[in-house]
N, C-alpha and C positions, 0 to 999 in steps of 0.2 A: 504494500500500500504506500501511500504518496506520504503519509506519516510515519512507516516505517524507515521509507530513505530521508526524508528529511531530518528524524533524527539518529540515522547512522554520519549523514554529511557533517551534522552539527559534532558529533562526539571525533568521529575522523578530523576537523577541523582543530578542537580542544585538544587534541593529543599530537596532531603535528607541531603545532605554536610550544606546546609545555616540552618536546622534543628539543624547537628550537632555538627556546629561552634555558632545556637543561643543557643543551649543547655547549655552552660555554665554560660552563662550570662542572659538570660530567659527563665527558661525550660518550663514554662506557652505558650509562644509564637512559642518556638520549637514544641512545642505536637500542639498548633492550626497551624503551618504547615505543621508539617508531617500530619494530617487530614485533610488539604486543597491539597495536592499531593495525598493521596488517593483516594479525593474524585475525584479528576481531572484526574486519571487516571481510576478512576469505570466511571465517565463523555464518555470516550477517548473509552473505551472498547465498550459501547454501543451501539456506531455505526455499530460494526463489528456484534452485536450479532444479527441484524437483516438474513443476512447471515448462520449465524450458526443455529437461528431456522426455514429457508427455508431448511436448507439438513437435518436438523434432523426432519422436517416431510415428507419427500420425503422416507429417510430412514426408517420411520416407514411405510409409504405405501412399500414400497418397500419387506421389511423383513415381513408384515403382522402382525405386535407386536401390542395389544392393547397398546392403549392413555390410559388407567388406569392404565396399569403399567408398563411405558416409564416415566410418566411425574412426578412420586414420586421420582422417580430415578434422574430426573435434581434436582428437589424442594433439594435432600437431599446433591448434589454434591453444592447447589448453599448456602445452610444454612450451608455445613461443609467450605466454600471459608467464608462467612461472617464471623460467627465464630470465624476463626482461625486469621482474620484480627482485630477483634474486641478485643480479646485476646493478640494481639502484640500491640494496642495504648496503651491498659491498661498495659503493663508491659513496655513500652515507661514510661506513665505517673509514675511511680513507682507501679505501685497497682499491686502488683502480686496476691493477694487475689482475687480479683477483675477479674482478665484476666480468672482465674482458675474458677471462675463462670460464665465468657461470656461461655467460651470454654466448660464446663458441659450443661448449656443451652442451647446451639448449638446441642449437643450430643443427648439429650434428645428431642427437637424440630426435629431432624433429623429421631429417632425413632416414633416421631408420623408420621411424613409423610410418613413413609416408611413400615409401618403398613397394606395398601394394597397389598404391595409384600408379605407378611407376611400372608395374610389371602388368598394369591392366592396361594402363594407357599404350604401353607399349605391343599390348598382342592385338589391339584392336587396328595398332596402325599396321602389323604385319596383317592380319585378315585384309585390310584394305589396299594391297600390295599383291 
């Protein structure tokens, strides 16, 4: 509901600010709560994601798309969200080094699961050959 996210936005907002005013004076405690505000906002999400994967298998009956390669395709949108989040604490934390190997990691975990589109899209182009 529209009051549920407005007040996930509102607490999200309180906990980045007390992140950025603890950052100065503990950035140890700032990084453990911008990780307790993401965790509490992936917590908040999952509610709703029960909902999202009722249409999105309604919509694959619907469109007639195989479940083999619909569900590489969330795996790879849900590993490029971690990812790119797991990459922003570590460059929070100072580890840029670090964020650029979450973020590669990701890249490459994203290419294995996506691998069946790859071997489908590929025999559809040899049938039409």
């Amino acid at each position: 509901s529209i009051r549920r996210q407005r007040q996930m936005c509102i607490r999200d907002r309180v906990g980045a600010l007390l992140a950025v005013l603890l950052k100065k004076t503990s950035p140890d405690m700032a990084l453990l709560l911008a990780l307790a505000v993401c965790l509490g906002v992936l917590a908040a999400l999952t509610k709703g994601l029960e909902e999202v994967v009722t249409f999105l298998r309604e919509l694959l009956e619907w469109g007639g798309l195989s479940a083999e390669l619909f569900v590489p395709l969330l795996k790879t949108v849900g590993i490029a969200l971690i990812s790119r989040t797991g990459g922003a604490l570590c460059r929070d934390a100072g580890e840029g080094a670090m964020a650029g190997l979450v973020e590669m990691a990701g890249a490459f975990a994203a290419i294995l699961v996506a691998l069946p589109l790859f071997r489908a899209a590929w025999q559809m182009l040899e049938g039409l050959l």
